[in-house]
C-alpha positions as CSV (number, residue, x, y, z in Angstrom):
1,X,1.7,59.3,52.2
2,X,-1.2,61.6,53.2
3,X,-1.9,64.6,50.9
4,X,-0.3,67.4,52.9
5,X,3.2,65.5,52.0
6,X,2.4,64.8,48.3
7,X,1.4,68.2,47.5
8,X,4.6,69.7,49.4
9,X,6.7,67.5,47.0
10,X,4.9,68.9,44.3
11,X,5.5,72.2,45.4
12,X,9.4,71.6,45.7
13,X,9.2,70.0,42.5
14,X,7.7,72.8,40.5
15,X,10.2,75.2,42.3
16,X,12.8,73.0,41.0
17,X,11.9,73.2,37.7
18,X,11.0,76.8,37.8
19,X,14.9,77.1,39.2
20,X,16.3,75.2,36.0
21,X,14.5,77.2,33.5
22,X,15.5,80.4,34.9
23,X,19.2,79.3,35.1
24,X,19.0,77.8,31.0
25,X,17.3,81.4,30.3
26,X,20.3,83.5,32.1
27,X,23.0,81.1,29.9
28,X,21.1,81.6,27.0
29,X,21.1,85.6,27.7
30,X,25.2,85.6,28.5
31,X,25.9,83.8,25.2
32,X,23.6,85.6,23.0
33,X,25.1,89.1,24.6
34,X,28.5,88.1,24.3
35,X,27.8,87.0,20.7
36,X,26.7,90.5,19.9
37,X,29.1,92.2,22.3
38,X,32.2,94.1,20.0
39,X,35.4,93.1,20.4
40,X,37.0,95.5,23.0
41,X,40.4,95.0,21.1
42,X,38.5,96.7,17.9
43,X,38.9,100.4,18.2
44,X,35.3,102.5,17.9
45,X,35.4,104.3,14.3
46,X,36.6,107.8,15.1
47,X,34.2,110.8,14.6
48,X,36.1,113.4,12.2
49,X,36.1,117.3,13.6
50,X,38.0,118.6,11.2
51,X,38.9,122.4,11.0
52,X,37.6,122.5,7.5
53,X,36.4,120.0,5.3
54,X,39.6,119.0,3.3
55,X,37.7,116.7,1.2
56,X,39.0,116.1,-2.4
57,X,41.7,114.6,-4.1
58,X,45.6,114.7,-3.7
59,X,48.5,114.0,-5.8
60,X,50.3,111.1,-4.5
61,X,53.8,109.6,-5.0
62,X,53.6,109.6,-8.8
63,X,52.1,111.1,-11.9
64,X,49.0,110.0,-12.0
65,X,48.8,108.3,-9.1
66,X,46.1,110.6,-6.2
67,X,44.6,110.4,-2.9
68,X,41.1,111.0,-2.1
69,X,40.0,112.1,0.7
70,X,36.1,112.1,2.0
71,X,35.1,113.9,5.5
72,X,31.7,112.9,6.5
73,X,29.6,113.4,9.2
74,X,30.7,110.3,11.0
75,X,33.4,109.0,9.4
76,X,36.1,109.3,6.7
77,X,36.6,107.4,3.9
78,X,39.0,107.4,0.8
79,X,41.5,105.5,-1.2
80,X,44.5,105.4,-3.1
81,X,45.0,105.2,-6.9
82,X,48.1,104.3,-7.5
83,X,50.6,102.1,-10.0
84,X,51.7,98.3,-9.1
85,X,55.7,98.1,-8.7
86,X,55.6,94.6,-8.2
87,X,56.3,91.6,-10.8
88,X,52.5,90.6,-10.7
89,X,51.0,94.0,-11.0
90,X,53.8,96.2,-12.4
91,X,52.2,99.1,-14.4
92,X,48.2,98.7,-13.3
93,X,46.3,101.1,-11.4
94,X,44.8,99.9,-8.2
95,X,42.2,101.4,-5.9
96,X,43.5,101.2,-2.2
97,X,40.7,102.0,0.1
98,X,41.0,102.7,3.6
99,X,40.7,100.6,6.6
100,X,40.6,103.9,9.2
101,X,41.0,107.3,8.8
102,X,40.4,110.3,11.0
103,X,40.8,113.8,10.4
104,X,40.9,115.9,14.0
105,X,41.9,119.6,14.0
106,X,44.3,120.1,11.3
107,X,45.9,116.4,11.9
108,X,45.4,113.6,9.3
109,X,46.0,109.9,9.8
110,X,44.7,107.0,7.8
111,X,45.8,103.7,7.6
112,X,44.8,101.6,4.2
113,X,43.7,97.9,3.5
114,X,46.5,95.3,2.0
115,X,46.3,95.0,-1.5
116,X,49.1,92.2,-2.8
117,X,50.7,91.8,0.1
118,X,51.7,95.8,0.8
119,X,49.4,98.7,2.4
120,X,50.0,102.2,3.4
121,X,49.7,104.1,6.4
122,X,49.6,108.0,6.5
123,X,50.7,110.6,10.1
124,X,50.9,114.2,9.4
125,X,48.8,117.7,9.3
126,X,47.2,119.7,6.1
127,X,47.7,123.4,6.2
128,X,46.4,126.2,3.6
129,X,48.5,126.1,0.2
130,X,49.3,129.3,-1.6
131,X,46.3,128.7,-4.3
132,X,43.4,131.6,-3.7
133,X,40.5,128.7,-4.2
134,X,39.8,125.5,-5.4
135,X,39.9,125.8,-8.5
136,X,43.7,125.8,-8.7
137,X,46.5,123.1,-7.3
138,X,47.5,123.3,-3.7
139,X,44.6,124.9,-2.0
140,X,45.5,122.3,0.9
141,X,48.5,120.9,1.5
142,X,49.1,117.6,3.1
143,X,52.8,117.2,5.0
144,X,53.7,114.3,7.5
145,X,54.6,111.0,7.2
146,X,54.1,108.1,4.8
147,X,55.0,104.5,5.6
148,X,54.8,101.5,3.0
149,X,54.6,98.2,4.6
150,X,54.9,94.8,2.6
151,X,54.9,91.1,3.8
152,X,58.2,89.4,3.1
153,X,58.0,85.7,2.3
154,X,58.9,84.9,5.7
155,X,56.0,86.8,6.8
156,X,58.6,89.6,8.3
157,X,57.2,93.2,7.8
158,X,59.3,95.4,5.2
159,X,58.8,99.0,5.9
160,X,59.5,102.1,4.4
161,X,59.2,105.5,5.3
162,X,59.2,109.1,3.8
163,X,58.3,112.4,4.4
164,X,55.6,113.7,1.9
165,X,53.7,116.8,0.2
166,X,50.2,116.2,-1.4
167,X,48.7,118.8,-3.0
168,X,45.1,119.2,-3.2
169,X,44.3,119.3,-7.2
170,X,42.2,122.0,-9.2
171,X,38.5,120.8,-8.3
172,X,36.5,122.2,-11.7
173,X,33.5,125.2,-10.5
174,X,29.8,124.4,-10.7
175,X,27.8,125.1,-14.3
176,X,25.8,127.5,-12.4
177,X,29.5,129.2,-11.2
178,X,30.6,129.7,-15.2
179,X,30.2,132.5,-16.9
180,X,29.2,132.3,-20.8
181,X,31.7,133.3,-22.9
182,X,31.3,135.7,-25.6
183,X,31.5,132.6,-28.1
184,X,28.7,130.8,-26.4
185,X,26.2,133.8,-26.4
186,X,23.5,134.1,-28.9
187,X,23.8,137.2,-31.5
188,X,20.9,139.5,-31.1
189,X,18.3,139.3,-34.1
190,X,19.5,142.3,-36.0
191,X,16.6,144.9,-36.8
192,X,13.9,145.2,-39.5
193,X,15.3,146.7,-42.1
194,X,13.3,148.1,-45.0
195,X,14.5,146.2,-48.5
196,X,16.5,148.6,-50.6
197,X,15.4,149.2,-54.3
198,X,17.7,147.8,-57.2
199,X,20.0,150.8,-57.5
200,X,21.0,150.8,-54.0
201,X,18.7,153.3,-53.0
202,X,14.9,153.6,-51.1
């Protein structure tokens, strides 16, 4: 083979190779992107704009039982204090937190994680209650619709629905917005006074 032939070989050769490595690079590319890629059935966390920051905490379905509800800049988070009901957890609290939430406008939704088998999931709007601030019940008022869903054994869904109130409760003012009361302040050093002389008199 004279060396014009060889060194075209070689050529094609290289190119080969050069072909391969870009091909295993491009593979490696698609699988590391799709690795990283989210799941276009997962909904995008929602981006509260809220017509006024409702954040607090609520009554719920029994005494002692409450809702809280945070509104942050990019998301909103919460949970739910409430009483077990069933024959494993009858009579303990349990925090509830939720697994979305969004507050738009005046309309609230949330929807929280299962705890035992049974979650919650929350539709409805909060209006102005007839308390002047915070620092009395039902400044806010949450109305709409509250659905408890369980897992049977079968692994059927139980659900139950209601329509509820939750009333934001008293939130306690700042130090710096309390006022001392005439018990708390200090009595004013009384003035020199001039000993008397036995007698009564000066």
């Amino acid at each position: 083979m004279n060396h014009s032939g060889l060194l075209h070989r070689r050529i094609i050769g290289f190119l080969t190779l050069v072909t391969l490595a870009a091909a295993c690079s491009a593979q490696t590319g698609l699988f590391t992107r799709g690795q990283n890629r989210t799941d276009p059935q997962e909904p995008a966390p929602a981006v509260p704009h809220a017509a006024e920051d409702i954040s607090g905490m609520y009554s719920f379905l029994k005494e002692g039982e409450f809702l809280q509800i945070n509104l942050e800049k990019t998301a909103v988070t919460g949970y739910i204090s409430r009483q077990g009901d069933s024959d494993s957890d009858s009579g303990v609290f349990m925090d509830q937190f939720f697994a979305r939430a969004d507050v738009q406008d005046h309309a609230v939704s949330f929807t929280t994680r299962q705890l035992h088998g049974m979650w919650f999931e929350f539709k409805g709007k909060f209006d102005r209650g007839s308390a002047k601030t915070k620092a009395d019940d039902g400044y806010y008022i949450l109305r709409g619709t509250l659905k408890e869903l369980s897992t049977n054994a079968d692994k059927s869904i139980a659900t139950k629905s209601r329509e509820v109130e939750f009333k934001l409760l008293a939130q306690p003012p700042d130090d710096s917005d309390i006022a001392p009361s005439p018990k708390d302040k200090k009595p004013s050093k009384p003035p020199d006074q001039k000993p008397l002389k036995r007698g009564g008199t000066e």
